[in-house]
N, CA, C and O atoms as a GROMACS GRO file, in nm:
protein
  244
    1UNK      N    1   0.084  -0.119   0.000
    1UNK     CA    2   0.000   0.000   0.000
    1UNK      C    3   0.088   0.125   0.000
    1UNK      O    4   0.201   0.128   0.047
    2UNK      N    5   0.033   0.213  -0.049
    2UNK     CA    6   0.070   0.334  -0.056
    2UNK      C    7   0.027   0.436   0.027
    2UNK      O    8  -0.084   0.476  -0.006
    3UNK      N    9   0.088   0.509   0.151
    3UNK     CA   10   0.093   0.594   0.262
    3UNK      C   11   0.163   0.733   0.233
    3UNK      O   12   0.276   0.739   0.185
    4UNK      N   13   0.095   0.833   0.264
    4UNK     CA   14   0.167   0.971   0.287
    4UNK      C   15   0.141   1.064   0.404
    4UNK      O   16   0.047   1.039   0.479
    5UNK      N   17   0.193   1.135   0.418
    5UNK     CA   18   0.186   1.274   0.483
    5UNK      C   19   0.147   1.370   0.446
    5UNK      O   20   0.230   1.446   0.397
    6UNK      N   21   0.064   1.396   0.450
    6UNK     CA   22   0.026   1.563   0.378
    6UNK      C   23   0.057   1.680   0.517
    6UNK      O   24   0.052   1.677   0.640
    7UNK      N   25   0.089   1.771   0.417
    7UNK     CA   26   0.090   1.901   0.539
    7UNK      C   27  -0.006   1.960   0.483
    7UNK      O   28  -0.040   1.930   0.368
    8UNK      N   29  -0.077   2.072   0.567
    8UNK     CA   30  -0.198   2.176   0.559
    8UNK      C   31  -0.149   2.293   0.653
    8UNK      O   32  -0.061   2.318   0.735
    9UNK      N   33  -0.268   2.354   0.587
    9UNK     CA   34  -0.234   2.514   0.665
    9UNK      C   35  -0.360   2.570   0.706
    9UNK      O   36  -0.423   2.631   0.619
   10UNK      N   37  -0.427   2.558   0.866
   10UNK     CA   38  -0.524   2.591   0.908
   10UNK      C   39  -0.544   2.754   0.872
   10UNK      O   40  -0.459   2.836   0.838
   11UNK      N   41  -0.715   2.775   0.895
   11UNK     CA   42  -0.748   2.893   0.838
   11UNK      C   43  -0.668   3.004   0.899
   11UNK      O   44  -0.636   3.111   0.847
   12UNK      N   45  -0.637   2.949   1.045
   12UNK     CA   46  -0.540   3.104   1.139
   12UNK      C   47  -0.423   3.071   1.132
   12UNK      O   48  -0.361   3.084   1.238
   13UNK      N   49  -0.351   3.020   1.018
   13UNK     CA   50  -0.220   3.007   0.948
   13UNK      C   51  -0.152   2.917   1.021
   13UNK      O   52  -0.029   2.917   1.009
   14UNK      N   53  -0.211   2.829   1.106
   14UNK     CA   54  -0.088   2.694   1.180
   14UNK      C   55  -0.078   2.579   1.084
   14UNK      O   56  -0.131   2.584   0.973
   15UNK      N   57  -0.024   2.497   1.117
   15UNK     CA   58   0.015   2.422   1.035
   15UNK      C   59  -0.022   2.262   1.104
   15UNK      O   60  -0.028   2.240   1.225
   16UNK      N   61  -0.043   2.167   1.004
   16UNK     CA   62  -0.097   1.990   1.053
   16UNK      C   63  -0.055   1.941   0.952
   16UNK      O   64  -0.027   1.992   0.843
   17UNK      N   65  -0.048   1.812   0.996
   17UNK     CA   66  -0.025   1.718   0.928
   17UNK      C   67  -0.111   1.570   0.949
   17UNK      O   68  -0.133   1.511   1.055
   18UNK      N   69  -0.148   1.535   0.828
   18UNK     CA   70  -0.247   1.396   0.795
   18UNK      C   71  -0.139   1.334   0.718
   18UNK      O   72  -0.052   1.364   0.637
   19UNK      N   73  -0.215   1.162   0.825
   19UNK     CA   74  -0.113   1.072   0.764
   19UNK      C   75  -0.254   0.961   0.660
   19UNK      O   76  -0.375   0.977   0.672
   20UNK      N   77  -0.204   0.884   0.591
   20UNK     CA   78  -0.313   0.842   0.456
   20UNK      C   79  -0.301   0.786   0.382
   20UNK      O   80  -0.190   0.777   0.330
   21UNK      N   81  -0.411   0.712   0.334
   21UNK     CA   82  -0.321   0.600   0.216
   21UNK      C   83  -0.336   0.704   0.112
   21UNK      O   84  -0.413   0.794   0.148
   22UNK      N   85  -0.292   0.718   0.004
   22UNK     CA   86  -0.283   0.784  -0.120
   22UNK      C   87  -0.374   0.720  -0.255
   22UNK      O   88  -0.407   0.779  -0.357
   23UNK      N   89  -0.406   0.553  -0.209
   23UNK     CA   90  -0.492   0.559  -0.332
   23UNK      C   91  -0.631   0.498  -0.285
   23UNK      O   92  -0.650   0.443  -0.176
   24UNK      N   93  -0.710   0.514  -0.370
   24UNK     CA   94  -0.851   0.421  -0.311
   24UNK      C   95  -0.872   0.578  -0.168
   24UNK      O   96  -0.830   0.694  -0.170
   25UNK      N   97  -0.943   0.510  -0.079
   25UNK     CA   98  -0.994   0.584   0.028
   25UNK      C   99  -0.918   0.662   0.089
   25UNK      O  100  -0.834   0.612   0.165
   26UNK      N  101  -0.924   0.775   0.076
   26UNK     CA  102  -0.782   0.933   0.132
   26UNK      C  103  -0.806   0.958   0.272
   26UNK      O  104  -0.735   1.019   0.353
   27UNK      N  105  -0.943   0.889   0.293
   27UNK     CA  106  -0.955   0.981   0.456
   27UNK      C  107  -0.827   0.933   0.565
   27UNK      O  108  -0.773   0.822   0.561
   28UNK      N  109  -0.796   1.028   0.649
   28UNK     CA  110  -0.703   1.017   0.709
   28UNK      C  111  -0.695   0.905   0.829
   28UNK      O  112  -0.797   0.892   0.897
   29UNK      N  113  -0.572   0.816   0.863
   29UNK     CA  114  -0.565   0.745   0.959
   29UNK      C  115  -0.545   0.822   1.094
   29UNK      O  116  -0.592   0.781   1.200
   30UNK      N  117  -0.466   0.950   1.079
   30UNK     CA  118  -0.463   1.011   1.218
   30UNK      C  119  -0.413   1.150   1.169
   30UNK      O  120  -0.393   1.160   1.048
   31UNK      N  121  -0.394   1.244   1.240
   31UNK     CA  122  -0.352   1.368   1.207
   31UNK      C  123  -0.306   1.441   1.338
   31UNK      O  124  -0.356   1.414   1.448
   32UNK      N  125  -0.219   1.526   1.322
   32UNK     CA  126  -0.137   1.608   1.433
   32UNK      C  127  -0.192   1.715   1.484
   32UNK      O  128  -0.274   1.766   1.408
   33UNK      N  129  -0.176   1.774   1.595
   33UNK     CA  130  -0.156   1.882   1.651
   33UNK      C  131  -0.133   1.987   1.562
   33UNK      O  132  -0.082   1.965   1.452
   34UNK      N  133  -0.169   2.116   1.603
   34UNK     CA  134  -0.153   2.226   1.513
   34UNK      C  135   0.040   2.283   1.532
   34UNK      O  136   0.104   2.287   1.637
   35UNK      N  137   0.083   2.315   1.415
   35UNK     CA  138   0.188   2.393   1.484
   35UNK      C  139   0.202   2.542   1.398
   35UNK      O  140   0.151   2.580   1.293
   36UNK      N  141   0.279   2.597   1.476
   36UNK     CA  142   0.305   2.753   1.465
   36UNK      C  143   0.372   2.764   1.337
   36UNK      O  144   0.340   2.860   1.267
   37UNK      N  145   0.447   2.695   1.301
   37UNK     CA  146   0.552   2.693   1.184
   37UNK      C  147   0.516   2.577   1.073
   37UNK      O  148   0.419   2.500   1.080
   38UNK      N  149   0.583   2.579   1.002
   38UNK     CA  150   0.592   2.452   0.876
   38UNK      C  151   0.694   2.369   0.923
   38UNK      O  152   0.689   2.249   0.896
   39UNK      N  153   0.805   2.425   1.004
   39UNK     CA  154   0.896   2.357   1.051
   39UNK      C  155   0.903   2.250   1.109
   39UNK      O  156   0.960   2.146   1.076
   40UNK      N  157   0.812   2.288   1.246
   40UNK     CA  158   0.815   2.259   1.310
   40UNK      C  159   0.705   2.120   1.268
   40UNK      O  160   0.711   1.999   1.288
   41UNK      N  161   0.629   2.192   1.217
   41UNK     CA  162   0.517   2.026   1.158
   41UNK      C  163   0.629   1.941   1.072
   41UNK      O  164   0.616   1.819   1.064
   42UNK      N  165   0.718   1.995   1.020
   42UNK     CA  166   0.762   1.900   0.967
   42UNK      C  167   0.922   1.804   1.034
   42UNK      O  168   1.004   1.724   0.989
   43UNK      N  169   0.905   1.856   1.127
   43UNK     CA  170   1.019   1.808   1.266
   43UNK      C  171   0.951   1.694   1.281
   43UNK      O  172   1.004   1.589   1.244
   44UNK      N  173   0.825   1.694   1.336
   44UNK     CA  174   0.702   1.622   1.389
   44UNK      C  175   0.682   1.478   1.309
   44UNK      O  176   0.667   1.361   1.344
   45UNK      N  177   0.689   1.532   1.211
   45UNK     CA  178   0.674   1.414   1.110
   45UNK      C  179   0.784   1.350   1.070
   45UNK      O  180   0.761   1.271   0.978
   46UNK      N  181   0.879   1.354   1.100
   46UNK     CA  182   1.012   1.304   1.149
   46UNK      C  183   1.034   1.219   1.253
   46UNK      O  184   1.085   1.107   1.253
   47UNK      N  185   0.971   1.309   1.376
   47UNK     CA  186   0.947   1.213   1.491
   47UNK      C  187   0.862   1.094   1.503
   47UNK      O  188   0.867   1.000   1.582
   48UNK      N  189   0.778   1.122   1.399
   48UNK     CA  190   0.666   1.011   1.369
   48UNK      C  191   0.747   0.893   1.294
   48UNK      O  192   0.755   0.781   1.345
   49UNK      N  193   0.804   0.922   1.178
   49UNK     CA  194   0.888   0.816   1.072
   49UNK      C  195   0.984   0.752   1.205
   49UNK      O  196   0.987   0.636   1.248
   50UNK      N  197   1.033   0.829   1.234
   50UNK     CA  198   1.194   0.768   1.359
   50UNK      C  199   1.085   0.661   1.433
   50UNK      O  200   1.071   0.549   1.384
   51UNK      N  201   1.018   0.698   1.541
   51UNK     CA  202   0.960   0.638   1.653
   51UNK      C  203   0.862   0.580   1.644
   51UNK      O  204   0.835   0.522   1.750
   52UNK      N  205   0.768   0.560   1.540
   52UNK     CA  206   0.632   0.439   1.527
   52UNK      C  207   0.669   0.342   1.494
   52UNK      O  208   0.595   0.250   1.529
   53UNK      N  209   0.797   0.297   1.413
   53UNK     CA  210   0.806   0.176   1.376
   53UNK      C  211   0.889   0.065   1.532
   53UNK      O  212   0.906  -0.057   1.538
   54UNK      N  213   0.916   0.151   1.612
   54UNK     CA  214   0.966   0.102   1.754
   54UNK      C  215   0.880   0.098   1.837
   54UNK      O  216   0.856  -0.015   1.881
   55UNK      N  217   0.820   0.185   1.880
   55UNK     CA  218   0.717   0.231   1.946
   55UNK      C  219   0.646   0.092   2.005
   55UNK      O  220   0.626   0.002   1.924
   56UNK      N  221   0.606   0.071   2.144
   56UNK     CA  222   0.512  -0.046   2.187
   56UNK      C  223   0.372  -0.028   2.209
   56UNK      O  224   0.329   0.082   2.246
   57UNK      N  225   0.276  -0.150   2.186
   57UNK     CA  226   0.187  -0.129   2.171
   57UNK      C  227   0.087  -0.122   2.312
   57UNK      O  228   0.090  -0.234   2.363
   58UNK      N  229   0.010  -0.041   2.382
   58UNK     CA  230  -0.023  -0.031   2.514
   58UNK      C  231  -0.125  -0.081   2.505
   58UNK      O  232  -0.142  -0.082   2.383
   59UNK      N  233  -0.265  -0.156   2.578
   59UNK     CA  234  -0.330  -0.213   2.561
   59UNK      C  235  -0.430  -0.152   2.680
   59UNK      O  236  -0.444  -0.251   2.753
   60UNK      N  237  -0.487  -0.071   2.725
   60UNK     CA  238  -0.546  -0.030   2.853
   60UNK      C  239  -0.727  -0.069   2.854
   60UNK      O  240  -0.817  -0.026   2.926
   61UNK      N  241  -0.728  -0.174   2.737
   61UNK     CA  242  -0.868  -0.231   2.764
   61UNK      C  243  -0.921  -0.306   2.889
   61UNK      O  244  -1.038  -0.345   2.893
   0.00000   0.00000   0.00000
């Protein structure tokens, strides 16, 4: 499958990011926090690539 990141730019100029498959159904699997910068959303999404594929799974059912 095919996955991306999109960045956006809320109407009061912050910045998010949606993560998504790219073909067939676009709606988003999860999406970020607003940030102040482009930068900084895109730091974020860095931190996301580095640390989900390690990351453990918590179970609090």
């Amino acid at each position: 499958m095919n996955y991306e990141f999109v960045v956006r730019q809320s109407k009061d100029g912050q910045y998010y990011f949606t993560y998504r498959n790219s073909r067939g159904n676009t709606e988003p699997i999860c999406w970020s926090e607003n940030y102040t910068t482009k930068q900084a959303c895109l730091d974020a999404i860095d931190k996301v690539k580095y640390g989900a594929g390690k990351a453990p799974i918590t179970d609090l059912t």
